[in-house]
N, CA, C and O atoms as a DFTB+ gen file, in Angstrom:
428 C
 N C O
     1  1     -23.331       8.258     -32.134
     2  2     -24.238       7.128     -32.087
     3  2     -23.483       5.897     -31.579
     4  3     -22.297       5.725     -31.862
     5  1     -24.165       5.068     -30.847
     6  2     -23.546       4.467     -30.093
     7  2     -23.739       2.796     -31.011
     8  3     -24.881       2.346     -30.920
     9  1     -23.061       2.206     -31.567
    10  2     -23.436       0.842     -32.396
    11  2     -23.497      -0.248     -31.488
    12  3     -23.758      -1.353     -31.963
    13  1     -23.287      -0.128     -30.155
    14  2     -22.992      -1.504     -29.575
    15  2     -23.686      -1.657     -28.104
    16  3     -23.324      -2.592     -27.390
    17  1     -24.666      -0.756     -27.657
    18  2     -24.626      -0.427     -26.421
    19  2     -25.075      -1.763     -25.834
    20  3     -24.643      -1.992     -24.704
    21  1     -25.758      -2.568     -26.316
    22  2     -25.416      -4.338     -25.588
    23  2     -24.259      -5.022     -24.676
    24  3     -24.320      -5.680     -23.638
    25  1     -22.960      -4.508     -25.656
    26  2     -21.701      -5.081     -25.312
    27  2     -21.532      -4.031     -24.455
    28  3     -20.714      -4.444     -23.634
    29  1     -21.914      -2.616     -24.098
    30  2     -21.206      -2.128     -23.430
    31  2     -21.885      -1.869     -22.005
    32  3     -21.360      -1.422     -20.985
    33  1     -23.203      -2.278     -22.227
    34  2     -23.687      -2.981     -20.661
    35  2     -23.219      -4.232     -20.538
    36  3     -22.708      -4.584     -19.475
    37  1     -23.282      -4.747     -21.182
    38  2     -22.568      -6.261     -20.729
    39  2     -20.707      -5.898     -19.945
    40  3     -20.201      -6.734     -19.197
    41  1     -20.080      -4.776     -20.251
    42  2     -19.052      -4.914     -19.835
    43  2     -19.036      -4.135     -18.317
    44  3     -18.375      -4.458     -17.331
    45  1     -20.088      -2.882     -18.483
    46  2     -20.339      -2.521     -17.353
    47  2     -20.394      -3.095     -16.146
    48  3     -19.737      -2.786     -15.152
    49  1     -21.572      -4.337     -16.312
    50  2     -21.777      -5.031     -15.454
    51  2     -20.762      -5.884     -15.596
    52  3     -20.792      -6.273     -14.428
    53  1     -19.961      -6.444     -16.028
    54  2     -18.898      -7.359     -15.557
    55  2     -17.711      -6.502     -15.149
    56  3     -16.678      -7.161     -15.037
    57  1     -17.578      -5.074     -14.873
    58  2     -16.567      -4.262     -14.431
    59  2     -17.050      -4.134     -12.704
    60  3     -16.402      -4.005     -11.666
    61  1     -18.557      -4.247     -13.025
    62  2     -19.083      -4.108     -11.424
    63  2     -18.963      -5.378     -10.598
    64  3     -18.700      -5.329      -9.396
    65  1     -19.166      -6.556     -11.279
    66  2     -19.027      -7.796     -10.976
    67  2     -17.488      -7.783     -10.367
    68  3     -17.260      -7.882      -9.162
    69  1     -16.570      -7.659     -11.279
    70  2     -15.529      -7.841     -10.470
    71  2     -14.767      -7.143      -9.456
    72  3     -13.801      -7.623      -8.862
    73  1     -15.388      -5.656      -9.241
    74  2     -15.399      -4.835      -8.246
    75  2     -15.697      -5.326      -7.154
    76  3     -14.929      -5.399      -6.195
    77  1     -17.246      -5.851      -7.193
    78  2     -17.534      -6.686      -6.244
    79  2     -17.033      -7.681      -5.286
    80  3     -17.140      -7.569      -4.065
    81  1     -16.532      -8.570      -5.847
    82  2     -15.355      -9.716      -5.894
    83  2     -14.168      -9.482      -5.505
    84  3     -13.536     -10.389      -4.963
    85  1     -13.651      -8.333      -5.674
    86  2     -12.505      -7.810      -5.530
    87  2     -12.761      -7.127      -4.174
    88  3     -11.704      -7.124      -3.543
    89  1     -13.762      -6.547      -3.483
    90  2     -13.840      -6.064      -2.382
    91  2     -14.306      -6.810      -1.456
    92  3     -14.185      -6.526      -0.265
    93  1     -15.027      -8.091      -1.987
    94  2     -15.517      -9.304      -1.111
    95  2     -14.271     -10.020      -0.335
    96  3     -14.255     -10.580       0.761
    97  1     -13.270      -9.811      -1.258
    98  2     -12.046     -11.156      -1.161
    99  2     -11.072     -10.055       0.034
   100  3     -10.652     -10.273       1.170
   101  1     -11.009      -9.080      -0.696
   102  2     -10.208      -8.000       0.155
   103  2     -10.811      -7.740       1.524
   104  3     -10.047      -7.739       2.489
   105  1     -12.179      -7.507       1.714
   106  2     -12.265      -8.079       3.476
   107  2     -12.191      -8.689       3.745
   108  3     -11.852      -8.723       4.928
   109  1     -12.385      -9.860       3.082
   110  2     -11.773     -11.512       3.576
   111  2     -10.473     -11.776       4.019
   112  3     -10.020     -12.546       4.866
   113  1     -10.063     -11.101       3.387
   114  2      -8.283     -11.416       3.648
   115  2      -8.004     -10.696       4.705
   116  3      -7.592     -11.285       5.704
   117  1      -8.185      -9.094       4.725
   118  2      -8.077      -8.101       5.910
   119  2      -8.682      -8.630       7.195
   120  3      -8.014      -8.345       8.188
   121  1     -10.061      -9.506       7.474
   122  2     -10.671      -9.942       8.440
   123  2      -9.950     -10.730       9.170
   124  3      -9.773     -10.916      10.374
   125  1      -9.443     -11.298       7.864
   126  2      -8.719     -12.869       8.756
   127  2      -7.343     -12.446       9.035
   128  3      -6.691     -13.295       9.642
   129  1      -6.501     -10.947       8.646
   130  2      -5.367     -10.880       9.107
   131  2      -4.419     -11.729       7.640
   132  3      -3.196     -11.866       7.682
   133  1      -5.018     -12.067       6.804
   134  2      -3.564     -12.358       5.797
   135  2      -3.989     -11.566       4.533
   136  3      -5.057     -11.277       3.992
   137  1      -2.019     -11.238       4.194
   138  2      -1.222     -10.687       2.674
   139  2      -1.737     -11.544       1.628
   140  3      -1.676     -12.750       1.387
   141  1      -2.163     -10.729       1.192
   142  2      -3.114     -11.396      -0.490
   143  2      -2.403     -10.801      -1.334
   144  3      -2.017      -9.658      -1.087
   145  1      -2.122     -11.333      -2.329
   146  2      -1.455     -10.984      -3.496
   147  2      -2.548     -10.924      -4.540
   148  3      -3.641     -11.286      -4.104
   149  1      -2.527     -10.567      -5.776
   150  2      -3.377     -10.926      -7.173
   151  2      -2.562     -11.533      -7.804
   152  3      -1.389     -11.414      -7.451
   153  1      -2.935     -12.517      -9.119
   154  2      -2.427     -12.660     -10.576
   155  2      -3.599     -12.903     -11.101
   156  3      -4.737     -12.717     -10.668
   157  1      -3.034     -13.520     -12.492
   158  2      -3.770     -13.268     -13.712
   159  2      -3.534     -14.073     -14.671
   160  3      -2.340     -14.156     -14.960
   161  1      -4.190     -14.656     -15.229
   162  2      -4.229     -15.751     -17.137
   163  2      -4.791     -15.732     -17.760
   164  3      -5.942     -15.310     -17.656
   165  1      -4.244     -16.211     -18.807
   166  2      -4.868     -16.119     -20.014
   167  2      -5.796     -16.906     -20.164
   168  3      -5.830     -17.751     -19.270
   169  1      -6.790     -17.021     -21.125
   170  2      -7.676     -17.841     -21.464
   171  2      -7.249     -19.427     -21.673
   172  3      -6.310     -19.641     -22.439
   173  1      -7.682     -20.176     -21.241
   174  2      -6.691     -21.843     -21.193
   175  2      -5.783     -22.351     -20.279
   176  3      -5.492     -23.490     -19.914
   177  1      -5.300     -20.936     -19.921
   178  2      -4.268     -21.340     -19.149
   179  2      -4.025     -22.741     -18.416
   180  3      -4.603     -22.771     -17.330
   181  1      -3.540     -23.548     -18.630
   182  2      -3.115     -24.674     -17.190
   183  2      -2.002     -24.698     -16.801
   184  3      -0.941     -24.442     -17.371
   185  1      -2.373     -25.203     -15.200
   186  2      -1.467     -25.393     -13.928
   187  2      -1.416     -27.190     -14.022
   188  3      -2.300     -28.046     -14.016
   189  1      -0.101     -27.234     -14.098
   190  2       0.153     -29.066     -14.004
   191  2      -0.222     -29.449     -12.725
   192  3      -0.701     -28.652     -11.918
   193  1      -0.049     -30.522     -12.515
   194  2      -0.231     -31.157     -11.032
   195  2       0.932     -31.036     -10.016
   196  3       1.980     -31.645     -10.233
   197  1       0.761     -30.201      -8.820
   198  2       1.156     -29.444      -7.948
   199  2       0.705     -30.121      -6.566
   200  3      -0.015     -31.109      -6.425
   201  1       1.285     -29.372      -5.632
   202  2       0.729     -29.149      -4.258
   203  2       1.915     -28.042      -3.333
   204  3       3.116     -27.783      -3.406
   205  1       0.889     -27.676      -2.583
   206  2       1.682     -26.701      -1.946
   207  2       1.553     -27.028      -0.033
   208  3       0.703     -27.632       0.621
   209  1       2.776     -26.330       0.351
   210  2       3.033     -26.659       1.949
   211  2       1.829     -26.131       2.977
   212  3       1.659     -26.590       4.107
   213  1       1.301     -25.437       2.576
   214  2       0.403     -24.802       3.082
   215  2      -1.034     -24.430       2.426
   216  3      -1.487     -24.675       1.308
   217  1      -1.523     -23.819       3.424
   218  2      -3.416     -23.831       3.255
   219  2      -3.212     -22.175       2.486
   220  3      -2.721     -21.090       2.800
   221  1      -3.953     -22.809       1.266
   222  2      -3.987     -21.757       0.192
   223  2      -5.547     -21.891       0.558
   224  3      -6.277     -22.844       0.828
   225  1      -5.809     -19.825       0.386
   226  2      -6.588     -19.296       0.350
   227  2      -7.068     -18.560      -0.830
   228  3      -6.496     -17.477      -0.957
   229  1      -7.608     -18.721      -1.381
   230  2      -7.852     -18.214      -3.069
   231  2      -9.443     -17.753      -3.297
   232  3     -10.457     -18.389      -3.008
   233  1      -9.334     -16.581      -3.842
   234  2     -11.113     -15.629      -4.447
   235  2     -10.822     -15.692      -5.482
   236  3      -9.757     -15.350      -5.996
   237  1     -12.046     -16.297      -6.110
   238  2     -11.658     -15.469      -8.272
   239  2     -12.116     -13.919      -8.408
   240  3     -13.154     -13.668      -7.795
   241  1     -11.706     -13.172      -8.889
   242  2     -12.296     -12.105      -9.021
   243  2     -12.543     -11.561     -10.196
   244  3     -13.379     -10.657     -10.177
   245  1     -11.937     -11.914     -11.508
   246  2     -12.768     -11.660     -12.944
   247  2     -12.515     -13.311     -13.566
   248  3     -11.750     -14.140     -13.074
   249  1     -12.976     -13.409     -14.203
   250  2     -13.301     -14.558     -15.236
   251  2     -13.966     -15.690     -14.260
   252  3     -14.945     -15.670     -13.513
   253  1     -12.798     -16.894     -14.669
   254  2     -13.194     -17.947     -14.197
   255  2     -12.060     -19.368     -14.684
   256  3     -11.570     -19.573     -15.795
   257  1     -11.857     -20.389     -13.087
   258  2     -10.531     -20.738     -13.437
   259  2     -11.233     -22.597     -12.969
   260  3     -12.116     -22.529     -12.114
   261  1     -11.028     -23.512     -13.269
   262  2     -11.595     -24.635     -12.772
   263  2     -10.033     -25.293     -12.048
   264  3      -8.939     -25.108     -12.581
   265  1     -10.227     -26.050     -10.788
   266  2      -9.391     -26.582      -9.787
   267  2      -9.773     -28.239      -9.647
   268  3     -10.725     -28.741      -9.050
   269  1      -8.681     -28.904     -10.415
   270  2      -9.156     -30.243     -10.438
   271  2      -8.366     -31.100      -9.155
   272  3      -7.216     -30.766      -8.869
   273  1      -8.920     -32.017      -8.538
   274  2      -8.254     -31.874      -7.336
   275  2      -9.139     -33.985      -7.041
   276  3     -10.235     -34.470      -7.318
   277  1      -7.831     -34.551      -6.364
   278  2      -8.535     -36.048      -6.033
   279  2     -10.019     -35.866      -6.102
   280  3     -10.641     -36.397      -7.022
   281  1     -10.767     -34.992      -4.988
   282  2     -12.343     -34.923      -5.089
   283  2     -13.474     -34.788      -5.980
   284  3     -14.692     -34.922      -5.859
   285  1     -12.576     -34.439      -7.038
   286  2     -13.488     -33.670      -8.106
   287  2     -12.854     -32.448      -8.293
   288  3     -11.877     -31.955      -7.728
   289  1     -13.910     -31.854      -9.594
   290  2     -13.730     -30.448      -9.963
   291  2     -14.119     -29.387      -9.491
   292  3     -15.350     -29.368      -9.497
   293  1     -13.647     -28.405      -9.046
   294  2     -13.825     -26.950      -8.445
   295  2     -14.060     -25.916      -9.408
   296  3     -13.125     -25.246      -9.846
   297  1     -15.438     -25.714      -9.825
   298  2     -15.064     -24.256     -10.642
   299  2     -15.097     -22.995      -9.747
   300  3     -15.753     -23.059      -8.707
   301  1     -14.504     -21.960     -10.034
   302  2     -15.092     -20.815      -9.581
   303  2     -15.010     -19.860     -10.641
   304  3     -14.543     -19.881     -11.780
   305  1     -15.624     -18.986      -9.910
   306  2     -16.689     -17.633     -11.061
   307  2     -15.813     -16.523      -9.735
   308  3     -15.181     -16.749      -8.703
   309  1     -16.253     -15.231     -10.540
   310  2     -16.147     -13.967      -9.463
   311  2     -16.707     -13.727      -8.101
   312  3     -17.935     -13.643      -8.101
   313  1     -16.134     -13.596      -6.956
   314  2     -16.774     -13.685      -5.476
   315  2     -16.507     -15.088      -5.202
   316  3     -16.408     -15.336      -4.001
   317  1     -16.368     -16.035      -5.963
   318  2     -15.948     -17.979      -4.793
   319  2     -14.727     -17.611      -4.447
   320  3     -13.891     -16.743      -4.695
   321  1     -14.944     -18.853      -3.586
   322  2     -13.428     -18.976      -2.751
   323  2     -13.448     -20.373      -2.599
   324  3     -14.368     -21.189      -2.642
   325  1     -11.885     -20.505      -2.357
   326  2     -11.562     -21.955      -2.116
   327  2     -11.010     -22.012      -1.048
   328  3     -11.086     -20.843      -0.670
   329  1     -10.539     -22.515      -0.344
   330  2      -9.522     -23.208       0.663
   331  2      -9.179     -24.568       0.386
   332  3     -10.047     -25.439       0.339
   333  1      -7.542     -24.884       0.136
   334  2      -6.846     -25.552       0.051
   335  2      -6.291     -26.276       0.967
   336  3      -5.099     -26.022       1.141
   337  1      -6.768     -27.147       1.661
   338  2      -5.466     -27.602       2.684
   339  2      -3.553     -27.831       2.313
   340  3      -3.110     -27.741       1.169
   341  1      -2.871     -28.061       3.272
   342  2      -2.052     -28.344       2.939
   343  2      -1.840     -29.821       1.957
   344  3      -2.780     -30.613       2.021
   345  1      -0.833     -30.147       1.203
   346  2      -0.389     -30.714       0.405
   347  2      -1.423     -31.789      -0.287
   348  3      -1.448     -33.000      -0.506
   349  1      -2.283     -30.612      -0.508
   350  2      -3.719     -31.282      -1.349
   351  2      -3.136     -31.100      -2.485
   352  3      -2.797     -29.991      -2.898
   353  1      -2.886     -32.692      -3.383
   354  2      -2.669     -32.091      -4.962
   355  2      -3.994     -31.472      -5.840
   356  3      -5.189     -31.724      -5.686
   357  1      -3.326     -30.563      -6.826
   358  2      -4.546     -30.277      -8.130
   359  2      -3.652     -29.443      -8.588
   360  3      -2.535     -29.089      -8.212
   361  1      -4.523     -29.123      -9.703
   362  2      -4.006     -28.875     -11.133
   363  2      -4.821     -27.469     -11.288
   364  3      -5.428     -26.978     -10.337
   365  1      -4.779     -26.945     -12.421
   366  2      -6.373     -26.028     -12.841
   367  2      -5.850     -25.828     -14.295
   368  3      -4.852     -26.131     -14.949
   369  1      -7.254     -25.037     -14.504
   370  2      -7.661     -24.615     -16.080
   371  2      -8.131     -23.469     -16.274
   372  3      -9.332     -23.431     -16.006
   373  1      -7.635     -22.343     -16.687
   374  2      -8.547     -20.889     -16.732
   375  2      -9.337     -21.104     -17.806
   376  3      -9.037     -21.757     -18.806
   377  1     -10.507     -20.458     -17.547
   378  2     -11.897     -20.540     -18.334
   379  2     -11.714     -19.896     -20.059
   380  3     -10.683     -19.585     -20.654
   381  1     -12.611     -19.873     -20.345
   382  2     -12.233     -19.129     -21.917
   383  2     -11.910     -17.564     -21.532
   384  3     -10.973     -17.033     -22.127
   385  1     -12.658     -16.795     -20.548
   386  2     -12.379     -15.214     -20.648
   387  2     -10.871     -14.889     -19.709
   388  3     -10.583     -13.846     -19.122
   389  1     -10.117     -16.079     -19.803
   390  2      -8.949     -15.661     -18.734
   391  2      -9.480     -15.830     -17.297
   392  3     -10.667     -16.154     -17.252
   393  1      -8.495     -15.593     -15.425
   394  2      -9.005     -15.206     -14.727
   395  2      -7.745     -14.151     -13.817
   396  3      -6.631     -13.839     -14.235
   397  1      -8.323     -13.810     -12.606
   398  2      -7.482     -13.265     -12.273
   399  2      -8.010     -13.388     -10.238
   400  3      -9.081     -12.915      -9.858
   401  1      -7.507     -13.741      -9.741
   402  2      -7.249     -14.000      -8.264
   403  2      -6.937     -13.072      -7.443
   404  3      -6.630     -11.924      -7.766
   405  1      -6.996     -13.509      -6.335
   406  2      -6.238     -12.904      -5.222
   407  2      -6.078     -13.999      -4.395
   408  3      -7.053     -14.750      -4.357
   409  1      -4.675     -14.441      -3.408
   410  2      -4.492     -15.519      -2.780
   411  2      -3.480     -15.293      -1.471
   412  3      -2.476     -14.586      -1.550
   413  1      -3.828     -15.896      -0.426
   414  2      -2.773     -15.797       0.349
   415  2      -2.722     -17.281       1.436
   416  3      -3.599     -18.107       1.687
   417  1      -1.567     -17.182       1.817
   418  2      -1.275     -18.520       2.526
   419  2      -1.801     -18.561       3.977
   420  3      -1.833     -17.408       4.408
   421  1      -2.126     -19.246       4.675
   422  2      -2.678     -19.445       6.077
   423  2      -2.107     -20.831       6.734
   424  3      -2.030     -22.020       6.426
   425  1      -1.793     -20.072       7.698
   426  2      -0.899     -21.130       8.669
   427  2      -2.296     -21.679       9.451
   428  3      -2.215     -22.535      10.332
């Protein structure tokens, strides 16, 4: 007998969700010709205030991570994407369920 089968469609579909996401970002990257890496955090996680030399390319693909940046706030969910220009500062915040990425640099 199954006590929970709520939670375990609910996980289903967020296993498909990030399948999704994960194959969205992965032709993205393959299309355009760039090395994507993944990582991953914990729930809370923050990134201090940064910037990087180059145009970061970034998909969320499970959870959800917010990107605070001069303009405002960036959230993303599973399947967004960002583009970063070069030596754009920001910071971020992983959501309560953790997140986990894929990113690569573009000249």
């Amino acid at each position: 007998m199954d006590d929970h089968p709520q939670q375990r469609d609910r996980e289903a579909g967020q296993d498909s969700a990030r399948a999704d996401a994960y194959e969205t970002a992965t032709r993205a990257f393959v299309a355009a010709g760039l090395a994507a890496h993944s990582w991953s955090n914990g729930p809370g996680h923050r990134y201090g205030d940064h910037q990087h030399p180059y145009h970061k390319v970034l998909y969320c693909v499970a959870g959800s991570i917010t990107f605070h940046t001069p303009d405002g706030d960036i959230e993303l969910y599973p399947g967004d994407r960002l583009d970063l220009p070069p030596a754009t500062p920001h910071r971020a915040t992983v959501g309560p369920d953790g997140v986990t990425c894929m990113e690569a640099a573009r000249s």
